[in-house]
C-alpha positions in Angstrom: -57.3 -30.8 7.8 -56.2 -31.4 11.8 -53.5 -29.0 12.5 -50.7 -31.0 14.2 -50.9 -31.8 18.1 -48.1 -29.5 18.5 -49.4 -26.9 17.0 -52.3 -25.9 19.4 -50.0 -26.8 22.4 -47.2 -24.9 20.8 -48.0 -21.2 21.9 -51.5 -22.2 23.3 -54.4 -20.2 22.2 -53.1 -17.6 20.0 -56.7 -15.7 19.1 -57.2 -16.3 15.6 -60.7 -15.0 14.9 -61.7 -15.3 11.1 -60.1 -17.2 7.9 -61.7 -17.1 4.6 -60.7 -19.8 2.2 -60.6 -19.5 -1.5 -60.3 -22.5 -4.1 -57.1 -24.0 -4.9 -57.6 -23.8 -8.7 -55.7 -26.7 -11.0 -58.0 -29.3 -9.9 -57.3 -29.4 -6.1 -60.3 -29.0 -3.5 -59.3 -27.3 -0.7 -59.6 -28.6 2.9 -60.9 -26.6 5.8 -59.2 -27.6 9.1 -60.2 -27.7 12.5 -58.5 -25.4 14.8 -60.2 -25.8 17.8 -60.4 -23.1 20.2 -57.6 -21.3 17.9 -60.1 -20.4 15.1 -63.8 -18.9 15.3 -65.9 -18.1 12.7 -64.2 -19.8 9.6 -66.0 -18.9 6.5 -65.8 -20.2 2.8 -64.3 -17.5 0.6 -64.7 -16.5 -3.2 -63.6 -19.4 -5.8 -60.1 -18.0 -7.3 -59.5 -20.6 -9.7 -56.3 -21.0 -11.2 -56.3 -16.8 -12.2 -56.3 -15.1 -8.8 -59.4 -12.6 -8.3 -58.3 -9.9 -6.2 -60.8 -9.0 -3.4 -61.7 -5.5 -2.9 -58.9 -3.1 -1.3 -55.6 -5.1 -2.7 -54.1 -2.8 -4.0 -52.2 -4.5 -6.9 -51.2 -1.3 -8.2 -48.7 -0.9 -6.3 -46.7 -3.7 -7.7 -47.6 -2.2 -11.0 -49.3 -5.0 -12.5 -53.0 -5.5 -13.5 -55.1 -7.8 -11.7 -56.9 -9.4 -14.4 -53.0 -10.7 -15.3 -52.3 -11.9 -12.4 -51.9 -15.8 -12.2 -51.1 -16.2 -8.9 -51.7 -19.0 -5.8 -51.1 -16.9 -3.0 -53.1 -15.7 0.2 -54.6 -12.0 -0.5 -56.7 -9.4 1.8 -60.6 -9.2 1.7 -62.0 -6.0 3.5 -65.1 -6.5 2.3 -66.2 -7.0 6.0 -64.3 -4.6 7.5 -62.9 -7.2 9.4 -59.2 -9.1 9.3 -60.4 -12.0 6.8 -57.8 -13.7 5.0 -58.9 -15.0 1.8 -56.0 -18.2 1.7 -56.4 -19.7 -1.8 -53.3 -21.8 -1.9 -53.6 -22.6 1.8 -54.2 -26.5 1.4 -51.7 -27.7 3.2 -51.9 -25.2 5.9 -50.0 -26.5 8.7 -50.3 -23.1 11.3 -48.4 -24.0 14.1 -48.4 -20.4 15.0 -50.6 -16.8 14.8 -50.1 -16.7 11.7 -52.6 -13.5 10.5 -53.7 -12.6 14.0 -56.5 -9.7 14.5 -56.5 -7.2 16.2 -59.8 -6.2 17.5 -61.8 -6.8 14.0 -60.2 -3.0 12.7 -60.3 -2.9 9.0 -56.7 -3.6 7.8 -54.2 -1.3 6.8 -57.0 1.9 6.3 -55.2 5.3 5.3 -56.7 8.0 3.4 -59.5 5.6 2.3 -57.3 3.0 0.8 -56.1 -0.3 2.4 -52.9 -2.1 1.6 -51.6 -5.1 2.5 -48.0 -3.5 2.5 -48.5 -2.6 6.1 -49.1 -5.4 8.0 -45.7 -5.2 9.7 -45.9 -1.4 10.6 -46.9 0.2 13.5 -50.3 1.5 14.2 -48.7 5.2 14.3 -47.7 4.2 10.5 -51.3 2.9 9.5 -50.0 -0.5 10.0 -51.3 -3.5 12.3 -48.5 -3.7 14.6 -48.3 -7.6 13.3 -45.5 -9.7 15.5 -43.0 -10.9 14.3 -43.9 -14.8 14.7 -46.9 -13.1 12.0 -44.3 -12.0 9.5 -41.6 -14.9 9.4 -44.7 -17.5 9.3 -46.9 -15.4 6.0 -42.7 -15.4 4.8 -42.1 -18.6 5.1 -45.3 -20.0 3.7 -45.4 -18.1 0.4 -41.7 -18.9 0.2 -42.4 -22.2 0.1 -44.8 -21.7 -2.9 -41.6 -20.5 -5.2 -41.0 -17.6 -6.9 -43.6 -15.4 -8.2 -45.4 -11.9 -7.3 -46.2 -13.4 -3.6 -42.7 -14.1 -3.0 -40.7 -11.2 -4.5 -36.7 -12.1 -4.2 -35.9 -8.5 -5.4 -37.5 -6.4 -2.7 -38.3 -9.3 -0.2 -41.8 -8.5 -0.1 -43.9 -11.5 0.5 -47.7 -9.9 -0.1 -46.5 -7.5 2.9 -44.5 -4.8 2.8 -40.6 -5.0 4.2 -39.5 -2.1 5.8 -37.3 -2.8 8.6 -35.9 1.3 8.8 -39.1 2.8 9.2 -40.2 1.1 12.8 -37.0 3.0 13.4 -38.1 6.0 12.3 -41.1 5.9 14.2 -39.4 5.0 17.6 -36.1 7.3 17.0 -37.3 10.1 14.5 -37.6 13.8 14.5 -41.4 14.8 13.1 -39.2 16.6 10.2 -37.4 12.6 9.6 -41.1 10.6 10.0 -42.2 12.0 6.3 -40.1 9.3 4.5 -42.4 6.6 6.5 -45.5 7.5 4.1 -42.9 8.2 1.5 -41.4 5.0 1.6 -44.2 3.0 1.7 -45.8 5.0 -1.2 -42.6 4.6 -3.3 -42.8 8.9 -3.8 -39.9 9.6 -1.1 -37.2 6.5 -0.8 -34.5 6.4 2.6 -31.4 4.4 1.8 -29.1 2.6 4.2 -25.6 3.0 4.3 -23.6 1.4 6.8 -20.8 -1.0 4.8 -17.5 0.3 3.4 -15.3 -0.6 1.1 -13.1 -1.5 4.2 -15.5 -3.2 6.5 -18.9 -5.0 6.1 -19.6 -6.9 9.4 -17.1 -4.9 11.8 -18.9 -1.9 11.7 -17.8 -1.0 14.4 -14.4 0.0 12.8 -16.0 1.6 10.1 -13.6 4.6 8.5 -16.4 7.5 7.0 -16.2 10.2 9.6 -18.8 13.4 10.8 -17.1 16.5 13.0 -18.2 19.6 13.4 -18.2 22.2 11.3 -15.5 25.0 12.6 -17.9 28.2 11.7 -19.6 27.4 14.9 -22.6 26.6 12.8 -23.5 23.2 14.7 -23.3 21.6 11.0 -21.6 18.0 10.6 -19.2 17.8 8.0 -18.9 13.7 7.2 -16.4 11.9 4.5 -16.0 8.5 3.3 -16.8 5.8 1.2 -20.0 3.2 1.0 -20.6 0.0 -0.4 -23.5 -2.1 -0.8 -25.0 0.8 -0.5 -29.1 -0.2 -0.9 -31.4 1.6 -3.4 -29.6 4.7 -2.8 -30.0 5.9 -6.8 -33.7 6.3 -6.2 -33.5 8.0 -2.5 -34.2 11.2 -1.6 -32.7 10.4 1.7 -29.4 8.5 2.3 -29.1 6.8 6.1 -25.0 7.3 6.4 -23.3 5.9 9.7 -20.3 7.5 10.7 -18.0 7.9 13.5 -18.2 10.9 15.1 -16.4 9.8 18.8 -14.1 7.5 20.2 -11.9 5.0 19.0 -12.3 2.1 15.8 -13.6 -0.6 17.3 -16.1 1.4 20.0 -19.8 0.2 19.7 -20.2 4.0 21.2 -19.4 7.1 19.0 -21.1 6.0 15.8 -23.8 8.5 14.7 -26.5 7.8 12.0 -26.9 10.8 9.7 -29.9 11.5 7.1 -28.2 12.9 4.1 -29.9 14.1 1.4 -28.6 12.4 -2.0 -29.1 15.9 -3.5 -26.2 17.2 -0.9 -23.2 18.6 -2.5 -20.4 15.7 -2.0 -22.9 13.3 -1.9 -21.9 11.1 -5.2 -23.2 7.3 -6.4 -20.6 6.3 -8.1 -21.7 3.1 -9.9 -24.0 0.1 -8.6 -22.6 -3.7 -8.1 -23.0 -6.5 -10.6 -23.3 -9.3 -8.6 -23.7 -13.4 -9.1 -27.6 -12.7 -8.5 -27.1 -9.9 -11.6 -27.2 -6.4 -11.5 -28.2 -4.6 -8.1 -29.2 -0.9 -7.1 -26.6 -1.5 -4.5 -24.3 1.2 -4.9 -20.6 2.8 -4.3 -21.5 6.0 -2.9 -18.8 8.6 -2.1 -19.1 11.3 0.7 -16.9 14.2 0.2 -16.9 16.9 2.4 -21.1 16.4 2.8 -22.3 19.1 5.8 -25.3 18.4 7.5 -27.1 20.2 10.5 -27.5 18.7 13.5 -31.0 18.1 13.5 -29.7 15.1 10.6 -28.9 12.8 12.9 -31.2 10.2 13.4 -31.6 9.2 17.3 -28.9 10.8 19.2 -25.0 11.5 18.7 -22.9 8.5 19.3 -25.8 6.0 19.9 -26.1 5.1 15.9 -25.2 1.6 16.1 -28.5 0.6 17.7 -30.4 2.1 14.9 -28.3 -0.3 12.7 -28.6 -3.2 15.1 -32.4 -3.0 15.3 -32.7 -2.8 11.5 -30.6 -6.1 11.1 -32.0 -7.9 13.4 -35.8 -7.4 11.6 -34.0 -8.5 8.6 -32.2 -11.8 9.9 -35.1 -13.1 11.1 -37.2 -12.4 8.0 -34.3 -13.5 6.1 -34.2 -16.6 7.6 -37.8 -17.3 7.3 -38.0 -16.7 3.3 -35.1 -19.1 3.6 -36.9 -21.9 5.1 -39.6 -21.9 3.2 -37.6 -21.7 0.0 -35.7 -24.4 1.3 -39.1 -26.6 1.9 -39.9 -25.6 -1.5 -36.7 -27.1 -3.3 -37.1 -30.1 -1.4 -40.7 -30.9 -2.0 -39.6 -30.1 -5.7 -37.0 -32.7 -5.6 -38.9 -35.1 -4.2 -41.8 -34.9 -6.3 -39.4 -34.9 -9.4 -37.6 -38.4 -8.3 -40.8 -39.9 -7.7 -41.6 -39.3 -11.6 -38.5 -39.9 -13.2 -37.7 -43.0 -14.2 -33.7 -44.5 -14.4 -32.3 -47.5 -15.3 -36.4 -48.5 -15.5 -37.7 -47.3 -12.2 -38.5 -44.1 -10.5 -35.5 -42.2 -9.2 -36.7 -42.1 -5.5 -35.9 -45.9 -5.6 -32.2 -44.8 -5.2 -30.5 -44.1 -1.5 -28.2 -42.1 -3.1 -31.1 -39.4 -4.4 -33.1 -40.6 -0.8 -30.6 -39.9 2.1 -29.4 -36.1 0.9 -33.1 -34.9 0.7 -34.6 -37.0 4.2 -31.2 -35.1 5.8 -32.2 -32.1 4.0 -36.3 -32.4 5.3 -35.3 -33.3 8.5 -33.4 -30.5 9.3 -35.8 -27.6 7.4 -38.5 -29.2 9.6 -36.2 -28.5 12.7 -34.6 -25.2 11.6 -38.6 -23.7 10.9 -39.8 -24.4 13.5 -36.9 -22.8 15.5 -37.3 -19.8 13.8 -41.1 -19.5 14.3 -39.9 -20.3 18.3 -37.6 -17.4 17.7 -40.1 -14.8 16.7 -42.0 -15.7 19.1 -39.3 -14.8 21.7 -38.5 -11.4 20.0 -42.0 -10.4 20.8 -42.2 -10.8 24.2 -38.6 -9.4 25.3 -35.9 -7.0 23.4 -34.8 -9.4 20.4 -31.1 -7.9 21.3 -31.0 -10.0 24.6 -31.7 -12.8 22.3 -28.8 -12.2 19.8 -27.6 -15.7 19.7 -30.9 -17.1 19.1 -31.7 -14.8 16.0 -27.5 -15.6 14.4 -28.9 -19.8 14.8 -32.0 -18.6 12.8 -29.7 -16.6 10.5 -27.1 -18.6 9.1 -28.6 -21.9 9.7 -31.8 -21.2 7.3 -29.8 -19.5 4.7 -26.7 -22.4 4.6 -29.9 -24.8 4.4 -31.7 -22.7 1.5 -28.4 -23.1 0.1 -28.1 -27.1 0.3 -31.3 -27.6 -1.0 -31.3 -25.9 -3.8 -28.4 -27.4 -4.9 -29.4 -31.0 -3.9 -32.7 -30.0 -6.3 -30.5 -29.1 -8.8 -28.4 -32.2 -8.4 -31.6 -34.1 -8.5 -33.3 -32.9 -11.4 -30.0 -33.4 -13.3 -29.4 -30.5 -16.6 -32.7 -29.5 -16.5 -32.5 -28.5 -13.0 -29.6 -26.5 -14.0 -31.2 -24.5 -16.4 -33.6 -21.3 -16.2 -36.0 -23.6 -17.2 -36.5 -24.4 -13.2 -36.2 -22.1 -10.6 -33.6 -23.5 -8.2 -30.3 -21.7 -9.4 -32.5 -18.3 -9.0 -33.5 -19.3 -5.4 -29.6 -20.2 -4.8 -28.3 -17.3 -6.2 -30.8 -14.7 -4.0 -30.5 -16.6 -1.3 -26.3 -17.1 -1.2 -26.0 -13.6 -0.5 -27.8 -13.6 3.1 -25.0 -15.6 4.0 -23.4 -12.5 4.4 -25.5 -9.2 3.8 -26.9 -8.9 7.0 -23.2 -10.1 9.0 -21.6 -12.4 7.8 -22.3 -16.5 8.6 -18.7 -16.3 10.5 -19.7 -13.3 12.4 -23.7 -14.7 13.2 -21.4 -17.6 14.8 -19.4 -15.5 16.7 -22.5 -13.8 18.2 -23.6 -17.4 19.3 -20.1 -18.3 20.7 -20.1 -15.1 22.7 -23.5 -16.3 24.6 -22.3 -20.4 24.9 -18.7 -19.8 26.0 -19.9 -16.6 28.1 -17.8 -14.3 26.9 -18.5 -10.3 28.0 -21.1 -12.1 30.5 -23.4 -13.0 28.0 -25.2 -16.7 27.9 -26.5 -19.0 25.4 -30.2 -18.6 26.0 -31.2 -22.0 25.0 -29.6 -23.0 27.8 -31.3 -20.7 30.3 
């Protein structure tokens, strides 16, 4: 299969040095595309069939299930070389505008105490990772979004094959050597860091957030915080609790916020009860601070200067978030369309209809733009600091999840009761994906951000424009 014209010209020659293909499975023969100068050495890969054979080094214990059980079409790792080989069963339709898997000098992937893992294709080297970009990530997202639910696109802990850990590039660039030790932790599952940042008062304006640190008056250096947190993630299972609190200046000041690592074992530190939400339970949790002291050596960066650490965390998210929502998105649509092109009414196929035509060719038309602005995105954030690009990341944001929303709502609409039933998997993909139209800020305040670059406001300006 040709990639599109587009897609060599796109980014020009991104380096892509060996794919291994695998078998489709259910029938379908898989077609090996020319990529020109952007692919050397392109190899046939093991047959996986329709049950996935998991190539040496995957690692499936980690998601705790067995491989022989696995039934999955999904790209997975082969080290077998020692080289970065993808094995891409499920990669038919392949249309790689971008680097989407990129090596790295031929280094075997993800090594660390003899095993390999998949989980840290994001991290950075320090972490045992491969420093992937972020164009990488939101493309391998968006792709196995696309697919539909299953292991390779997890809704609960958005992992799509790798690993999503936004905090602990943080810890790596900001941490003390004491703070690094929940990278391996997290990522091993043995030694989880929370994130608290919401309140039951505030959710986007964080900067008026209410839970304060001061000083303990024993002269000890200790912080002494109190408050309240909502929303606040995984935090039952943490060992470690990332709590932002105000320790300077007025509500309102992007200066004077302080991120704190409190341990959830500290006395005052209470979860009170985690949220039942439309998408069904969560481990999202009320968490109560009362009277919680902390040396100083807790703070994570420096005093006052919190609010970046939260700033760079989001912004990893939005445009990951954004991804998965594109490709879900593509996925309800090619769902729908396939569906009204079998179903017969009123003695002819559905897809005969305009009214079921002209929602889903608005629908495709716009996931086709809104992708491949987000890919244009990512590629953006990794040549310049994606918080010069703020307006560009909010588009990505609330565009992709508004449009995950619409189309699985139109599929819904279009496969008529069934479609409403768990019986399909479109009211599960709308009710993950409604909530990143506000977890990571709200839609209102990702427009805001974008208004503040077009009308120019605090000097800033729109960077598509530039």
């Amino acid at each position: 299969m040709q990639l599109p014209d587009a897609a060599g010209q796109l980014f020009g020659n991104l380096g892509i040095d060996h794919f291994c293909f695998g078998g489709l499975g259910l029938g379908e023969q898989l077609k090996l595309f020319d990529a020109g100068q952007l692919a050397r050495g392109l190899e046939l890969g093991p047959f996986c069939g329709d049950q996935l054979e998991l190539c040496k080094g995957f690692g499936a214990q980690r998601f705790g299930f067995e491989p022989s059980k696995l039934d999955l079409d999904l790209g997975v790792l082969d080290l077998q070389r020692g080289d970065f080989v993808v094995t891409a069963a499920g990669l038919g339709d392949l249309d790689l505008r971008l680097d989407l898997l990129k090596t790295q000098g031929g280094a075997a992937l993800f090594e660390r105490d003899g095993v390999a893992s998949h989980l840290r294709l994001g991290l950075p080297r320090s972490c045992g990772g491969q420093a992937a970009s972020n164009l990488m990530i939101a493309a391998i997202r968006e792709h196995l979004a696309a697919k539909g639910l299953g292991l390779h696109n997890d809704l609960q802990d958005e992992s799509s094959i790798v690993g999503n850990f936004p905090i602990i590039p943080v810890l790596d660039a900001y941490g003390t050597p004491d703070q690094k030790k929940y990278i391996e932790g997290m990522i091993s599952g043995k030694m989880h860091l929370s994130f608290a940042l919401t309140e039951p008062g505030h959710g986007s304006d964080a900067t008026w957030l209410e839970t304060t640190g001061v000083r303990a008056t024993d002269g000890s250096g200790d912080w002494v915080l109190n408050g309240m947190k909502r929303w606040n993630s995984q935090v039952a299972r943490a060992h470690g609790n990332l709590v932002f609190a105000r320790t300077s200046g007025k509500p309102g000041d992007a200066k004077g916020i302080t991120a704190f690592i409190v341990p959830t074992d500290a006395a005052g530190h209470k979860v009170l009860y985690n949220h039942w939400t439309f998408n069904m339970p969560s481990d999202h949790a009320e968490t109560e601070l009362k009277n919680v002291r902390v040396p100083d050596s807790a703070i994570l960066h420096k005093e006052g200067e919190g609010l970046m650490v939260a700033q760079r965390f989001v912004h990893e998210n939005r445009i990951r978030q954004a991804a998965a929502s594109a490709g879900a998105a593509r996925y309800c649509i090619t769902e729908a369309a396939k569906y009204a092109r079998s179903r017969i009414a009123f003695g002819e196929p559905l897809s005969k209809k305009q009214a079921i035509q002209f929602p889903l060719v608005e629908l495709y038309a716009e996931c086709e733009m809104v992708r491949n602005y987000i890919f244009r995105t990512a590629w953006q954030m990794d040549r310049q600091d994606p918080l010069e690009i703020s307006d560009m990341v909010s588009i990505c944001n609330f565009r992709a999840n508004r449009l995950c929303c619409d189309a699985a709502d139109r599929a819904m609409q279009t496969h008529g009761g069934i479609g409403y039933s768990r019986a399909m998997p479109f009211e599960h993909i709308y009710r993950h994906h409604r909530r990143y139209r506000i977890t990571e800020g709200s839609e209102e305040v990702q427009m805001r951000r974008v208004a503040q670059y077009l009308f120019g406001f605090g000097g800033k300006k729109a960077n598509a424009s530039a």
